[in-house]
PALUM-6087 format. One record per residue: residue number from 1; residue in one letter; x, y, z of N, C-alpha, C in turn. Coordinates in Angstrom, 3 decimals, always signed. Atoms other than C-alpha are relative to their C-alpha. Layout:
PALUM-6087
+-----+-----+----------+----------+----------+----------+----------+----------+----------+----------+----------+
!   n ! res !     n.c1 !     n.c2 !     n.c3 !    ca.c1 !    ca.c2 !    ca.c3 !     c.c1 !     c.c2 !     c.c3 !
+-----+-----+----------+----------+----------+----------+----------+----------+----------+----------+----------+
! NUM !   A !        X !        Y !        Z !        X !        Y !        Z !        X !        Y !        Z !
...
+-----+-----+----------+----------+----------+----------+----------+----------+----------+----------+----------+
END
This chain:
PALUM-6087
+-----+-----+----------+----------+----------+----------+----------+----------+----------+----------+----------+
!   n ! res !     n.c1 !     n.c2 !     n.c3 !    ca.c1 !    ca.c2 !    ca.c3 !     c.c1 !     c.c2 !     c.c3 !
+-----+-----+----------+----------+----------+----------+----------+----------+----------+----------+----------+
!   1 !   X !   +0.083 !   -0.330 !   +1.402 ! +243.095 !  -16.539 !  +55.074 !   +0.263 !   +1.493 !   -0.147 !
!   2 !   X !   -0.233 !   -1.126 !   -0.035 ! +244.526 !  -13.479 !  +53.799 !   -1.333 !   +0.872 !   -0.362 !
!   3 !   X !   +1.462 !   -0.949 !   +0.130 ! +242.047 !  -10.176 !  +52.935 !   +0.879 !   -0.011 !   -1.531 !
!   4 !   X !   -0.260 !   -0.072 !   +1.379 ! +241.558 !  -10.258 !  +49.109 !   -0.361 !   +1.971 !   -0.155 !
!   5 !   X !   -0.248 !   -1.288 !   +0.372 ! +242.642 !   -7.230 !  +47.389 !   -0.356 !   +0.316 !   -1.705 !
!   6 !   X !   +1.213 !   -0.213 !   +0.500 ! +240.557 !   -5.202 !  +45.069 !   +1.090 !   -0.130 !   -1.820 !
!   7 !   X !   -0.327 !   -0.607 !   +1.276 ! +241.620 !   -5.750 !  +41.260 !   -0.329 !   +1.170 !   -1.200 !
!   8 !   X !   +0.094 !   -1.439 !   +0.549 ! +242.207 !   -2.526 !  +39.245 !   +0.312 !   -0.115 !   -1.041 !
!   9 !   X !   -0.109 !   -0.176 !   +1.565 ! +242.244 !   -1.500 !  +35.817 !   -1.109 !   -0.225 !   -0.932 !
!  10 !   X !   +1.065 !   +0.287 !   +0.888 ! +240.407 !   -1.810 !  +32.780 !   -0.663 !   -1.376 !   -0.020 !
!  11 !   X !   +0.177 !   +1.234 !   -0.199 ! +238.593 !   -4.796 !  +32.536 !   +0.379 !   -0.869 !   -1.077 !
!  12 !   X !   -0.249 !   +0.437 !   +1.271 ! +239.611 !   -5.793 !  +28.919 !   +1.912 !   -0.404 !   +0.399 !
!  13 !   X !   -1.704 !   -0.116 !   -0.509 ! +243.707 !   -5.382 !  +30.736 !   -0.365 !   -0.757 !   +0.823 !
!  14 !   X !   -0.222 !   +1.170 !   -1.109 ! +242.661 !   -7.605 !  +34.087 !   -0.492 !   -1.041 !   -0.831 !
!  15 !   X !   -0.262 !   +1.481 !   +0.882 ! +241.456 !  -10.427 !  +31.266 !   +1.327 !   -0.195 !   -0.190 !
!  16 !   X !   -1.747 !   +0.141 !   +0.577 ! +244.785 !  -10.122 !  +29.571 !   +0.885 !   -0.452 !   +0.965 !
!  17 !   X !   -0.855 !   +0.360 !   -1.088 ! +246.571 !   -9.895 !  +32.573 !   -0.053 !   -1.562 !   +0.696 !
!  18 !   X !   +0.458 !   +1.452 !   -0.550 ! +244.798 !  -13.084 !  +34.131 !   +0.432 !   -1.033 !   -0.536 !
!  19 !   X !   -0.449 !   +1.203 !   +1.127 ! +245.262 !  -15.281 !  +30.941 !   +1.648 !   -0.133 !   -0.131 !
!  20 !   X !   -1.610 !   +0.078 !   +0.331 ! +248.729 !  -14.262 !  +30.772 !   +0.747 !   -0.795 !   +1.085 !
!  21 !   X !   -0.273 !   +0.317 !   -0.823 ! +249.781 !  -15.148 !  +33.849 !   -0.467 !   -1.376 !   +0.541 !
!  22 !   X !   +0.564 !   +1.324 !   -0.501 ! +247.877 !  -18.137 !  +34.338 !   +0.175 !   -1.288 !   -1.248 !
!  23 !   X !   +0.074 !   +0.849 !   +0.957 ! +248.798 !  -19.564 !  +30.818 !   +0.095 !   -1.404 !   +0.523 !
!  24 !   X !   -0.324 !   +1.451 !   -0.196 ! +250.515 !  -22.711 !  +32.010 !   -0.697 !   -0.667 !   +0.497 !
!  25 !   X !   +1.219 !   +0.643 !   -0.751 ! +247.947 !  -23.832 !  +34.286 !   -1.014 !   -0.126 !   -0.609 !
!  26 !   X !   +1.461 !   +0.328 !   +0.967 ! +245.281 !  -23.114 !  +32.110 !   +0.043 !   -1.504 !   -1.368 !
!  27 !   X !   -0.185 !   +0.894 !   +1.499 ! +246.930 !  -25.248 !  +28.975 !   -0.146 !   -1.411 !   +0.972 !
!  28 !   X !   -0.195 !   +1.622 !   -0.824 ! +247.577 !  -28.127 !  +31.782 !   -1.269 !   -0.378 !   +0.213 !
!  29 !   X !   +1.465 !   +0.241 !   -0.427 ! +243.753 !  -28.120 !  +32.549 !   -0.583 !   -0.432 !   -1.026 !
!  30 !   X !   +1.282 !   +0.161 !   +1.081 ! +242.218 !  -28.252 !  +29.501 !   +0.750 !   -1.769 !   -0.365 !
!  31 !   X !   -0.044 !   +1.416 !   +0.480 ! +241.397 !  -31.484 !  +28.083 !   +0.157 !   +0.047 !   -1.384 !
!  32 !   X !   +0.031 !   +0.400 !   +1.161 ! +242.300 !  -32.857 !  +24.662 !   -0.973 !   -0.455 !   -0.805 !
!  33 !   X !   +1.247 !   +0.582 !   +0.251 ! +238.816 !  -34.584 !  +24.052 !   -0.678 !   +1.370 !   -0.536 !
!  34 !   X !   +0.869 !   -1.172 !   -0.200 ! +236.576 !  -32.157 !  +22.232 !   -1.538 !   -0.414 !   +0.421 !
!  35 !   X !   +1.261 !   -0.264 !   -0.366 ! +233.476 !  -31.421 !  +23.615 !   -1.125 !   -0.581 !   -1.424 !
!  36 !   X !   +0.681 !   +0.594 !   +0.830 ! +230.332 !  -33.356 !  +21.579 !   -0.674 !   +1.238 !   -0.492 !
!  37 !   X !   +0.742 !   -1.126 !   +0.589 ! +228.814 !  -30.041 !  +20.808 !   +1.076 !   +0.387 !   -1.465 !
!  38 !   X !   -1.406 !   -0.258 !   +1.205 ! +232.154 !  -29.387 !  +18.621 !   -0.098 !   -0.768 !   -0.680 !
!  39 !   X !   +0.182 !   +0.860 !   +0.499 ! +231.759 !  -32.650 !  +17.155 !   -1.124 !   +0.376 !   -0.683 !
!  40 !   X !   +1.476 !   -0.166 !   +0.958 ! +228.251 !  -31.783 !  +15.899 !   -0.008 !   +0.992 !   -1.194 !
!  41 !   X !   -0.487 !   -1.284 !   +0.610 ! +229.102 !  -28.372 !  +14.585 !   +0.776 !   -0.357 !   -0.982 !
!  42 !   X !   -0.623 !   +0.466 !   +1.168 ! +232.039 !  -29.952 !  +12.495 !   -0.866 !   -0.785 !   -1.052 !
!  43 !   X !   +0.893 !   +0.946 !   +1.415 ! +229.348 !  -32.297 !  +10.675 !   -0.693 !   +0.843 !   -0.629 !
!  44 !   X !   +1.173 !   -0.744 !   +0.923 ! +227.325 !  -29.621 !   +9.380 !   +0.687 !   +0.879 !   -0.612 !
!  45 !   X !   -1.008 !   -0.798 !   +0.269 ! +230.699 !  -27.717 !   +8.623 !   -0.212 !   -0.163 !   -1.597 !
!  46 !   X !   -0.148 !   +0.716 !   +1.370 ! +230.730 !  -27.416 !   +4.670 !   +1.333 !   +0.187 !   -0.041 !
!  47 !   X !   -1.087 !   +0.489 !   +0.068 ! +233.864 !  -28.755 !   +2.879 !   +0.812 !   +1.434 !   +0.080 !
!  48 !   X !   -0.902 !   -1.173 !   +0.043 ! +236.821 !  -26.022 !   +3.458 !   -0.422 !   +0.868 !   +0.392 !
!  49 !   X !   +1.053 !   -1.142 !   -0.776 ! +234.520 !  -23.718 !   +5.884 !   +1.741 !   +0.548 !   +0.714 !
!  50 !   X !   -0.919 !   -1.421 !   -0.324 ! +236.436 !  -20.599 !   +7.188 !   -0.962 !   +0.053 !   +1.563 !
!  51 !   X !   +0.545 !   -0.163 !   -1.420 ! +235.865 !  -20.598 !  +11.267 !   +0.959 !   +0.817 !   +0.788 !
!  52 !   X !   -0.194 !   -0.990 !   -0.857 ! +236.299 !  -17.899 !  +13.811 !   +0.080 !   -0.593 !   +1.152 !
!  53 !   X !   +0.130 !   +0.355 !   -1.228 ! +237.226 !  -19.060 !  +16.928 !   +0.087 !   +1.290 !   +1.368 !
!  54 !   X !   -0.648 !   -1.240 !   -0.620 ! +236.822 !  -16.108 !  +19.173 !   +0.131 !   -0.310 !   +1.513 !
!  55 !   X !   -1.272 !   +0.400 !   -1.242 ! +239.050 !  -15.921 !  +22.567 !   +0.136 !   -1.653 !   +0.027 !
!  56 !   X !   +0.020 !   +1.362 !   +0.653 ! +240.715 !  -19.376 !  +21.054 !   +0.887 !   -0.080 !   +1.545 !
!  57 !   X !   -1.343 !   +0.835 !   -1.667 ! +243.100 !  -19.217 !  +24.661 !   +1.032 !   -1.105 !   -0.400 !
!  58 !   X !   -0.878 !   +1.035 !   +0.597 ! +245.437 !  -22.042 !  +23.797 !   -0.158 !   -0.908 !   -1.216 !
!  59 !   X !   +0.134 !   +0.908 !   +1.155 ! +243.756 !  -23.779 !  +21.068 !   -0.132 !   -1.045 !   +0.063 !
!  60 !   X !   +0.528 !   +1.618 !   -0.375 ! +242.981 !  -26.705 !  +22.840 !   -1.005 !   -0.149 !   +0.321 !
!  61 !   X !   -0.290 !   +0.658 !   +1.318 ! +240.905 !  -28.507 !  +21.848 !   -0.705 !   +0.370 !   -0.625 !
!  62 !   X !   +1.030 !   -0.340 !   +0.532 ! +238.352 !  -26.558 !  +20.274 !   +1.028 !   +0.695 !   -1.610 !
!  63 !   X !   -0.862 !   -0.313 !   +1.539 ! +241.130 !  -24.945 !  +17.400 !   +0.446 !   -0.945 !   -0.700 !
!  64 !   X !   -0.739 !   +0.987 !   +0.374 ! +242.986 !  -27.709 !  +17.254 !   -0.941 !   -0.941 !   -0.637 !
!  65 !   X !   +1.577 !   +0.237 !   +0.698 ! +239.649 !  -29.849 !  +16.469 !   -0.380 !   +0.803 !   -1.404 !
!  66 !   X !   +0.617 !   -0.365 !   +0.861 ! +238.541 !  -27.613 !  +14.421 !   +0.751 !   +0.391 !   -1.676 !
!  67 !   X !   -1.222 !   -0.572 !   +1.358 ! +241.869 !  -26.859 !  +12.062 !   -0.413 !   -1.480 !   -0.755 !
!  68 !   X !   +0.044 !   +1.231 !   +0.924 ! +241.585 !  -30.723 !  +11.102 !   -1.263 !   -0.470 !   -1.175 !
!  69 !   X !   +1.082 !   +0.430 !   +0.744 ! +238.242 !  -30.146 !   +9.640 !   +0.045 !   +1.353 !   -0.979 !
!  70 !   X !   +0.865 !   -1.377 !   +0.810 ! +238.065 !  -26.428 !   +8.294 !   +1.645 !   +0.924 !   +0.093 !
!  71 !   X !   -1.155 !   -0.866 !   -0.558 ! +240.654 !  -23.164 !   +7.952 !   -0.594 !   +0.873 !   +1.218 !
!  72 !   X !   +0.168 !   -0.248 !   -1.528 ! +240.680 !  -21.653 !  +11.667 !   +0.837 !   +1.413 !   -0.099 !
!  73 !   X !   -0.738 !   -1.537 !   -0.242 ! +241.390 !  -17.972 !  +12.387 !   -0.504 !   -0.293 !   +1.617 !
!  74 !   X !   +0.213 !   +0.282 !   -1.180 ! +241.640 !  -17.970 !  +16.108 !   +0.227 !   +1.721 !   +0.892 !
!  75 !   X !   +0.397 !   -1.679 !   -0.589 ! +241.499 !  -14.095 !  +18.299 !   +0.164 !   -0.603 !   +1.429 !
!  76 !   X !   -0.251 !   +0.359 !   -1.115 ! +242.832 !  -14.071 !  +21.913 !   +0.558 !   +1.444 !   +0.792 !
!  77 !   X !   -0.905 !   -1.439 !   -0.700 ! +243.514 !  -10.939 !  +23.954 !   +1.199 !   -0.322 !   +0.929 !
!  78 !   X !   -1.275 !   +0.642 !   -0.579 ! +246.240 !  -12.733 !  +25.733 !   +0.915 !   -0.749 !   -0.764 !
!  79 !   X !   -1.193 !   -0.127 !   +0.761 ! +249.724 !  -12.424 !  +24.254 !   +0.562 !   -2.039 !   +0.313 !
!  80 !   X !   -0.303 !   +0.647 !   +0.032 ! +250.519 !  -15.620 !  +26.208 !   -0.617 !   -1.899 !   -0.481 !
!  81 !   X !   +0.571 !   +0.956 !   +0.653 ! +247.833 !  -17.760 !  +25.113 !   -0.227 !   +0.053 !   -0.934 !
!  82 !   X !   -0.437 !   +0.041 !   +1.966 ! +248.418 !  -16.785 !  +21.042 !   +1.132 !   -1.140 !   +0.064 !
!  83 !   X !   -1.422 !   +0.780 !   +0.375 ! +251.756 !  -18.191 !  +21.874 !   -0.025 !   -1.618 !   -0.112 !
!  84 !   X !   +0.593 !   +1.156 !   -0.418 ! +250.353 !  -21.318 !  +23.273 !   -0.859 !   -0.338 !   -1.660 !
!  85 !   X !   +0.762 !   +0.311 !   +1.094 ! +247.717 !  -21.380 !  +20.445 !   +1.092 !   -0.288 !   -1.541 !
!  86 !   X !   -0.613 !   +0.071 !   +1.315 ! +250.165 !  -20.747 !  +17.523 !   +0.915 !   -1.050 !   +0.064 !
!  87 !   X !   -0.743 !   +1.590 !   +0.399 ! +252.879 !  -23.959 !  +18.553 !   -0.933 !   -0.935 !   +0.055 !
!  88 !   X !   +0.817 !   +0.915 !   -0.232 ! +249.654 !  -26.058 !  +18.927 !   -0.613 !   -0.158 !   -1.479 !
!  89 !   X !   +1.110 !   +0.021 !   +1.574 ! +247.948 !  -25.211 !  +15.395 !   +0.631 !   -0.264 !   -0.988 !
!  90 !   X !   -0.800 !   +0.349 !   +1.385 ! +248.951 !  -26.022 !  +12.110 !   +0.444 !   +1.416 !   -0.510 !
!  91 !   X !   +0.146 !   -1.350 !   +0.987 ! +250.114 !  -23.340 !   +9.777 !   -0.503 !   +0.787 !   -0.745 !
!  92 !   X !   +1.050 !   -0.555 !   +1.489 ! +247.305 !  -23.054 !   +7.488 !   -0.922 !   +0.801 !   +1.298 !
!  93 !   X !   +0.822 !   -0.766 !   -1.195 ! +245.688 !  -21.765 !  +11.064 !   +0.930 !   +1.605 !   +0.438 !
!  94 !   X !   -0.207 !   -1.236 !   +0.184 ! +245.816 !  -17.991 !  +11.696 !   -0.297 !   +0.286 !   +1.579 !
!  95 !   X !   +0.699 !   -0.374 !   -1.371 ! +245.878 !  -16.758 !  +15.383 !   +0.398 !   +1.508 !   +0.158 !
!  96 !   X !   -0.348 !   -1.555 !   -0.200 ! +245.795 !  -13.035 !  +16.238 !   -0.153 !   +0.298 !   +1.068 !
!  97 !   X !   -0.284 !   -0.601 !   -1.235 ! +246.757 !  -11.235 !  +19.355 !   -0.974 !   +1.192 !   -0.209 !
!  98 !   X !   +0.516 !   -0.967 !   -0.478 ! +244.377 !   -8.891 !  +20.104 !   -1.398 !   +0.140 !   +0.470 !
!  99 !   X !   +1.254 !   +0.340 !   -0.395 ! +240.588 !   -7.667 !  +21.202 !   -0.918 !   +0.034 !   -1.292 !
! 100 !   X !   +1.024 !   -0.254 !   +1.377 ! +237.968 !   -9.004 !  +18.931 !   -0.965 !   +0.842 !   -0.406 !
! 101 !   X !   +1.230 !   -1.068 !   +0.033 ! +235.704 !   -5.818 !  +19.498 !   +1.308 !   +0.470 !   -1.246 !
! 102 !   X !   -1.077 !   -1.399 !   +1.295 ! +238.838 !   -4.084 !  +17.439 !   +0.613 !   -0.323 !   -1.414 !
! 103 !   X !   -0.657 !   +0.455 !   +1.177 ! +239.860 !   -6.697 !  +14.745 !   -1.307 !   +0.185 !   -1.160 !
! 104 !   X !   +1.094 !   -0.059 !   +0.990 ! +238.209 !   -6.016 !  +11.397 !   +0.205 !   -1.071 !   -0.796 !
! 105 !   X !   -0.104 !   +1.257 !   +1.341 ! +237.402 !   -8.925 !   +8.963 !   -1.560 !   +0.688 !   -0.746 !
! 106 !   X !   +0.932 !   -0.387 !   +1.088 ! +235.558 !   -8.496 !   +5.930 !   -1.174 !   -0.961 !   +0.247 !
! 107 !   X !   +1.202 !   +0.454 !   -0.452 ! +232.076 !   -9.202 !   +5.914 !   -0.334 !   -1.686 !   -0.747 !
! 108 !   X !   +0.204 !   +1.248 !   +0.289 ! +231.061 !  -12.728 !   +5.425 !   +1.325 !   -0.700 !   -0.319 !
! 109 !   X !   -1.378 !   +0.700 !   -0.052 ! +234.892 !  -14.219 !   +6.178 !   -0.298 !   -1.505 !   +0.418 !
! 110 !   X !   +0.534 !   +1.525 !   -1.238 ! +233.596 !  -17.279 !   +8.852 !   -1.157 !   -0.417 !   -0.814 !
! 111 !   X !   +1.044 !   +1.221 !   +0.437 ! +231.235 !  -20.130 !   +7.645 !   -0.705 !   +0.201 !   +1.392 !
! 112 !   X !   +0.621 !   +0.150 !   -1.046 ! +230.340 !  -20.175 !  +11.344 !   +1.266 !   +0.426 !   +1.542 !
! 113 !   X !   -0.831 !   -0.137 !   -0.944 ! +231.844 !  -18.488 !  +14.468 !   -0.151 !   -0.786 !   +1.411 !
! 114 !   X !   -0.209 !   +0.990 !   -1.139 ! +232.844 !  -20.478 !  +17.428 !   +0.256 !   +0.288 !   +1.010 !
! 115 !   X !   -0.230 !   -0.570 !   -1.194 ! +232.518 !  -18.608 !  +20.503 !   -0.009 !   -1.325 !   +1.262 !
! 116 !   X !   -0.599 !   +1.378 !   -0.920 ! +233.927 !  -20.590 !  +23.818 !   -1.378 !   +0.051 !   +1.124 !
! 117 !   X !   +1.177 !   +0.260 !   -0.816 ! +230.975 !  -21.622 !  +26.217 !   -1.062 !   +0.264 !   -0.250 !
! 118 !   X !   +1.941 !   -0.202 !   -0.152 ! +227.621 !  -21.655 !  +24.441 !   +0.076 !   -1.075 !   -0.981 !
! 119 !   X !   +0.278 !   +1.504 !   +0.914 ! +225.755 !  -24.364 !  +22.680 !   -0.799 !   +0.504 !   -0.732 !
! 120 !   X !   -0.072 !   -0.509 !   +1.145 ! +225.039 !  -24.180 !  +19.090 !   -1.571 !   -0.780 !   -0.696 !
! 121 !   X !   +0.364 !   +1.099 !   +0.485 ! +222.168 !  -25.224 !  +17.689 !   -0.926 !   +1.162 !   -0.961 !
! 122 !   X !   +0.718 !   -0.798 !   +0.806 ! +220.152 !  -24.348 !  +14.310 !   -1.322 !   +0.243 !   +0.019 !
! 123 !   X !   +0.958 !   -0.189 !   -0.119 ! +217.312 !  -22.648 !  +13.971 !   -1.254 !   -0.290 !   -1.250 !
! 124 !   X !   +0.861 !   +0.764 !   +1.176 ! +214.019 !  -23.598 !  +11.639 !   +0.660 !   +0.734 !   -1.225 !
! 125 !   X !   -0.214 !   -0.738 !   +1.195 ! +215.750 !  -20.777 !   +9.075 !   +1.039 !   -0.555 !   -0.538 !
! 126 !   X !   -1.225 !   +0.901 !   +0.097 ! +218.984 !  -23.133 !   +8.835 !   +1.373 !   +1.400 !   +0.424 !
! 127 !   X !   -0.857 !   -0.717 !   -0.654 ! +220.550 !  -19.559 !  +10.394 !   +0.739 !   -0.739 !   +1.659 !
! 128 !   X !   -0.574 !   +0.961 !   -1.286 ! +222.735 !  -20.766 !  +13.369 !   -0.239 !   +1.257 !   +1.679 !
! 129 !   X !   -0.039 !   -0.979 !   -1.335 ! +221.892 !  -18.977 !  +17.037 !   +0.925 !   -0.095 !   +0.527 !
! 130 !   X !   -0.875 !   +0.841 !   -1.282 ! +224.146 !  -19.487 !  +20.000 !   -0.990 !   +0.923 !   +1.104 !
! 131 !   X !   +0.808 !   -0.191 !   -1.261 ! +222.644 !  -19.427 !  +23.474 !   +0.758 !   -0.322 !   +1.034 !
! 132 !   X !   -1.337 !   +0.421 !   -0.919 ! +224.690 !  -19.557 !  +26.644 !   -0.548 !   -1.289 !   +0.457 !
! 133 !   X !   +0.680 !   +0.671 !   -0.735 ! +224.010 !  -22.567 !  +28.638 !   -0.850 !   +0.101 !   +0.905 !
! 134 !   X !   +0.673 !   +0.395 !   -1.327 ! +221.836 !  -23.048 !  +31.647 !   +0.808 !   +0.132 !   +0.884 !
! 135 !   X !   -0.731 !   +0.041 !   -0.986 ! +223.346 !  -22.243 !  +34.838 !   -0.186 !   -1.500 !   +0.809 !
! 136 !   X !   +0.112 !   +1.039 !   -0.074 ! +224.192 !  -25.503 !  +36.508 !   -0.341 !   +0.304 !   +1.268 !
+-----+-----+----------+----------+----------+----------+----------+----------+----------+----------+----------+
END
């Protein structure tokens, strides 16, 4: 086995870099099925909700899912997974290339944002938390 060699740069540029480079493989992996947590989240969606999907990566299937129920702004620091995301989404869906620490949206834009790997659930105030999972 070769000796792994040390990756350099910013760390916000070795994401980018990673996603970019790995688009195709990544889109081939993901599954079409959404996740039942997504499913839940859409039922409590009100009618014509405005959702944030932040780092949407290809848009499968958590954008794509979610365009059929609500309008979808989607945020991806990888140029090649916008590209991916934007032939996958409808038109009324909005995907932007860049880092979401730097994009500004006006305050109260999203009904509910949809960050990728945590589970969603409401709290007694009907405010929504997110919590990462449990390590498995």
């Amino acid at each position: 086995m070769g000796e792994m060699k040390p990756v350099l740069g910013e760390p916000k540029d070795i994401v980018r870099r990673g996603y970019d480079e790995c688009a195709t493989r990544y889109l081939q992996g993901r599954e079409d099925e959404p996740p039942d947590a997504l499913l839940q989240l859409i039922d409590l969606l009100p009618e014509g909700a405005s959702v944030l999907d932040i780092g949407c990566g290809a848009g499968r299937p958590v954008s794509t899912t979610l365009a059929r129920h609500a309008v979808v702004t989607g945020v991806d620091i990888s140029g090649a997974q916008v590209a991916a995301a934007r032939s996958a989404l409808p038109k009324s869906a909005t995907v932007i290339h860049g880092d979401i620490m730097a994009v500004d949206f006006a305050p109260r834009s999203f009904d509910r944002p949809q960050p990728p790997q945590l589970s969603r659930s409401p709290d007694p105030s009907g405010q929504w938390s997110m919590t990462r999972p449990a390590p498995s």
